[in-house]
C-alpha positions as CSV (number, residue, x, y, z in Angstrom):
1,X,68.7,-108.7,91.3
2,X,69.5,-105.8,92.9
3,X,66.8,-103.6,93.1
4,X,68.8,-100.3,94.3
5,X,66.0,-98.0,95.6
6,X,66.3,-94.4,96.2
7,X,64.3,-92.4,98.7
8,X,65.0,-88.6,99.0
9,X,63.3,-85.7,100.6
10,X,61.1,-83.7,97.7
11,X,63.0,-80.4,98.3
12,X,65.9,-81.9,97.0
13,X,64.4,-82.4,93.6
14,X,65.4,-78.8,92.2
15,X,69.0,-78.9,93.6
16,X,69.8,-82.0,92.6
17,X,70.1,-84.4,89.6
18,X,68.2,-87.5,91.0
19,X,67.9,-89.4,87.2
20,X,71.4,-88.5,87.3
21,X,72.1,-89.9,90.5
22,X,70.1,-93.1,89.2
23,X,72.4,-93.9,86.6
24,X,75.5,-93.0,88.3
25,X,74.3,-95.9,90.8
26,X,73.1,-97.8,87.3
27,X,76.3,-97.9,85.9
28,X,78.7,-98.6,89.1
29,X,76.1,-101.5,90.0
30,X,76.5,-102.9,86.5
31,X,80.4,-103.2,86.9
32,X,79.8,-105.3,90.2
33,X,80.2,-109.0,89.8
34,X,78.1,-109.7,92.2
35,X,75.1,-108.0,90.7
36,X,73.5,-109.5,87.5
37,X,73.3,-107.1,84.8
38,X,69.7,-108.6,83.9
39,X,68.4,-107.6,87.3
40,X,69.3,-104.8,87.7
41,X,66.6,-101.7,88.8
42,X,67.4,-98.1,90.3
43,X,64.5,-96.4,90.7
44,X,64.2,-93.2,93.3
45,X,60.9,-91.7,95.2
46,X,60.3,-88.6,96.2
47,X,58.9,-88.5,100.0
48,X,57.1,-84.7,100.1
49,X,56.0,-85.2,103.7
50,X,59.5,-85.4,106.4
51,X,60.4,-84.1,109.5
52,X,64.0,-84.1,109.8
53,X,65.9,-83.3,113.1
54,X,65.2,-80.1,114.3
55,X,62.8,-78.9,111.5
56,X,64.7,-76.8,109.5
57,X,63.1,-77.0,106.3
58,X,66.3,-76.4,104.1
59,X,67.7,-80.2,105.4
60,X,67.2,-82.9,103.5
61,X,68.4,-87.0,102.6
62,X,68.8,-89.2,100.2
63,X,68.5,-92.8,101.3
64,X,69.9,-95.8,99.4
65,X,68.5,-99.1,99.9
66,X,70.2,-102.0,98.6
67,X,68.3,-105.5,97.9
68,X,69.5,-108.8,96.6
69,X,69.7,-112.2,96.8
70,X,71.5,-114.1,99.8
71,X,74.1,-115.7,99.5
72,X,76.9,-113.5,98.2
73,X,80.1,-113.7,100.1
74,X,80.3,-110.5,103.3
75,X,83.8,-109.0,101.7
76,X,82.0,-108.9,98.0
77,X,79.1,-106.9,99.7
78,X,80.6,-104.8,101.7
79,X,82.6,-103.8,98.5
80,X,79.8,-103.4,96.6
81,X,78.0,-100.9,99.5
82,X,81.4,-98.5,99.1
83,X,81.3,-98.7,96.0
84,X,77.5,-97.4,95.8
85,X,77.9,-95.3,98.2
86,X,81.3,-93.5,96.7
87,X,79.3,-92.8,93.6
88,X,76.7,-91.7,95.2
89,X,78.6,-89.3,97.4
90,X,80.7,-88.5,94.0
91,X,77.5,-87.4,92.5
92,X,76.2,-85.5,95.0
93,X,79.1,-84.0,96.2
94,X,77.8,-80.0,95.3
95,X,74.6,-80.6,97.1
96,X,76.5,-82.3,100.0
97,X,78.7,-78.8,99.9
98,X,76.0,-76.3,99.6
99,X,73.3,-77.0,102.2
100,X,72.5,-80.2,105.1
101,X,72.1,-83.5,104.0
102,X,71.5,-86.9,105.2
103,X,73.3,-89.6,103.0
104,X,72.6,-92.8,103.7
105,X,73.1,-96.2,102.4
106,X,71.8,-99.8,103.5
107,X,72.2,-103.5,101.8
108,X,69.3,-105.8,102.5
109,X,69.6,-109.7,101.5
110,X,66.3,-111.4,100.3
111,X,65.4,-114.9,101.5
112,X,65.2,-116.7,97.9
113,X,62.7,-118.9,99.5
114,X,60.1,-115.8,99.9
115,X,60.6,-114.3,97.2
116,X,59.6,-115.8,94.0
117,X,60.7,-114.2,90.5
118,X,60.4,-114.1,86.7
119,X,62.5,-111.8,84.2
120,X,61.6,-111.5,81.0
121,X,64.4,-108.7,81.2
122,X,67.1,-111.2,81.6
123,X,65.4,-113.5,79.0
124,X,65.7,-111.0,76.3
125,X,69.1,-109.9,77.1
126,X,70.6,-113.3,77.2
127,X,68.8,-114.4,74.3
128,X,70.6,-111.6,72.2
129,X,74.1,-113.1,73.6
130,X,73.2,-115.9,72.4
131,X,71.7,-114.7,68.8
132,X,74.6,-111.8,68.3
Protein backbone atom coordinates (compact mmCIF):
# COMPACT_ATOMS: atom_id res chain seq x y z
CA UNK A 1 0.00 0.00 0.00
CA UNK A 2 -0.54 3.12 -1.28
CA UNK A 3 -2.44 2.99 -4.22
CA UNK A 4 -1.90 6.76 -5.51
CA UNK A 5 -4.72 7.17 -8.16
CA UNK A 6 -4.90 9.90 -10.61
CA UNK A 7 -7.99 11.25 -12.19
CA UNK A 8 -7.67 14.11 -14.79
CA UNK A 9 -9.92 15.78 -17.23
CA UNK A 10 -9.25 14.10 -20.96
CA UNK A 11 -8.36 17.50 -22.50
CA UNK A 12 -5.41 17.59 -20.45
CA UNK A 13 -3.94 14.51 -22.05
CA UNK A 14 -2.10 16.53 -25.04
CA UNK A 15 -0.81 19.33 -22.71
CA UNK A 16 0.44 17.34 -20.33
CA UNK A 17 2.82 14.51 -19.39
CA UNK A 18 0.43 12.24 -17.22
CA UNK A 19 2.99 8.84 -17.35
CA UNK A 20 5.34 11.51 -16.39
CA UNK A 21 3.32 12.86 -13.73
CA UNK A 22 2.88 8.99 -12.59
CA UNK A 23 6.37 8.47 -11.97
CA UNK A 24 7.24 11.75 -10.55
CA UNK A 25 4.41 10.70 -7.82
CA UNK A 26 6.20 6.94 -8.17
CA UNK A 27 9.44 7.97 -7.20
CA UNK A 28 8.63 10.72 -4.34
CA UNK A 29 6.17 7.92 -2.81
CA UNK A 30 8.99 5.39 -2.85
CA UNK A 31 11.27 7.75 -0.64
CA UNK A 32 8.35 7.91 1.94
CA UNK A 33 8.80 5.67 5.00
CA UNK A 34 5.64 5.34 5.50
CA UNK A 35 4.76 3.77 2.19
CA UNK A 36 6.04 0.27 1.45
CA UNK A 37 7.97 0.08 -1.65
CA UNK A 38 6.16 -3.42 -2.47
CA UNK A 39 2.86 -1.69 -2.51
CA UNK A 40 3.16 0.74 -4.19
CA UNK A 41 0.69 1.56 -7.47
CA UNK A 42 0.16 4.99 -9.43
CA UNK A 43 -2.01 4.63 -11.93
CA UNK A 44 -4.11 7.78 -13.66
CA UNK A 45 -7.64 7.77 -15.63
CA UNK A 46 -8.76 9.83 -17.92
CA UNK A 47 -12.45 11.16 -17.23
CA UNK A 48 -13.68 12.43 -21.03
CA UNK A 49 -17.14 13.46 -19.74
CA UNK A 50 -16.77 16.79 -16.93
CA UNK A 51 -18.49 19.87 -16.37
CA UNK A 52 -16.27 22.12 -14.56
CA UNK A 53 -17.37 25.53 -13.11
CA UNK A 54 -18.70 27.66 -15.50
CA UNK A 55 -18.15 25.46 -18.63
CA UNK A 56 -15.43 26.71 -20.23
CA UNK A 57 -14.14 23.92 -22.04
CA UNK A 58 -10.37 24.98 -21.88
CA UNK A 59 -10.41 24.23 -17.68
CA UNK A 60 -9.40 21.23 -16.55
CA UNK A 61 -8.08 18.99 -13.04
CA UNK A 62 -6.06 16.66 -12.05
CA UNK A 63 -7.15 14.92 -8.90
CA UNK A 64 -4.88 12.86 -6.57
CA UNK A 65 -6.28 10.31 -4.35
CA UNK A 66 -4.28 8.85 -1.77
CA UNK A 67 -5.06 5.23 -0.17
CA UNK A 68 -3.32 3.29 2.58
CA UNK A 69 -3.46 1.42 5.40
CA UNK A 70 -4.55 2.98 8.93
CA UNK A 71 -2.55 3.40 11.33
CA UNK A 72 0.29 5.67 10.36
CA UNK A 73 0.97 8.48 12.66
CA UNK A 74 -1.16 12.25 11.46
CA UNK A 75 2.45 14.34 11.25
CA UNK A 76 3.95 11.35 8.89
CA UNK A 77 0.74 11.71 6.66
CA UNK A 78 0.37 14.91 6.43
CA UNK A 79 4.13 14.95 5.26
CA UNK A 80 3.64 12.52 2.92
CA UNK A 81 0.39 14.60 1.29
CA UNK A 82 2.98 17.82 0.77
CA UNK A 83 5.21 15.92 -0.41
CA UNK A 84 2.85 14.40 -3.24
CA UNK A 85 1.43 17.18 -3.75
CA UNK A 86 4.80 19.39 -4.23
CA UNK A 87 5.85 16.99 -6.90
CA UNK A 88 2.87 17.00 -8.41
CA UNK A 89 2.53 20.78 -8.55
CA UNK A 90 6.54 20.62 -9.59
CA UNK A 91 5.52 18.57 -12.46
CA UNK A 92 2.87 20.34 -13.58
CA UNK A 93 3.97 23.59 -13.06
CA UNK A 94 3.85 24.72 -17.14
CA UNK A 95 0.34 23.45 -17.47
CA UNK A 96 -0.59 25.12 -14.15
CA UNK A 97 1.09 28.45 -15.90
CA UNK A 98 -0.47 28.24 -19.29
CA UNK A 99 -4.25 27.64 -18.97
CA UNK A 100 -6.99 26.86 -15.59
CA UNK A 101 -6.50 24.05 -13.64
CA UNK A 102 -7.89 22.36 -10.69
CA UNK A 103 -5.13 20.58 -8.53
CA UNK A 104 -6.25 18.59 -6.06
CA UNK A 105 -4.98 16.15 -3.57
CA UNK A 106 -6.75 13.84 -0.88
CA UNK A 107 -5.27 10.88 1.56
CA UNK A 108 -7.82 8.18 2.29
CA UNK A 109 -6.95 5.44 5.17
CA UNK A 110 -8.32 1.88 4.61
CA UNK A 111 -9.92 -0.07 7.41
CA UNK A 112 -7.45 -3.24 7.38
CA UNK A 113 -10.30 -5.16 8.57
CA UNK A 114 -12.29 -4.57 5.14
CA UNK A 115 -9.84 -4.85 3.06
CA UNK A 116 -8.22 -8.17 2.57
CA UNK A 117 -4.86 -8.40 0.44
CA UNK A 118 -2.24 -10.64 -1.23
CA UNK A 119 1.06 -9.35 -3.03
CA UNK A 120 2.90 -11.43 -5.02
CA UNK A 121 4.66 -8.09 -5.88
CA UNK A 122 6.14 -7.70 -2.48
CA UNK A 123 6.84 -11.54 -2.41
CA UNK A 124 9.12 -11.32 -5.30
CA UNK A 125 10.80 -8.23 -4.35
CA UNK A 126 11.66 -9.37 -0.85
CA UNK A 127 12.60 -12.69 -2.00
CA UNK A 128 15.44 -11.08 -4.20
CA UNK A 129 16.71 -9.14 -0.88
CA UNK A 130 16.95 -12.02 0.50
CA UNK A 131 18.62 -14.13 -2.49
CA UNK A 132 21.00 -10.95 -3.69
Amino acid sequence: MPHVIVEYSANLEVAADISGLCEALRATAAEIEIFPMAGLRVRAIRADHVAIADGDPDYGFVDISVRLRAGRPLAARKAATAALFDAAEAHLSDLLAARPVMLSLEMREIDPDLSPKRNTVRERIEGQRRDG
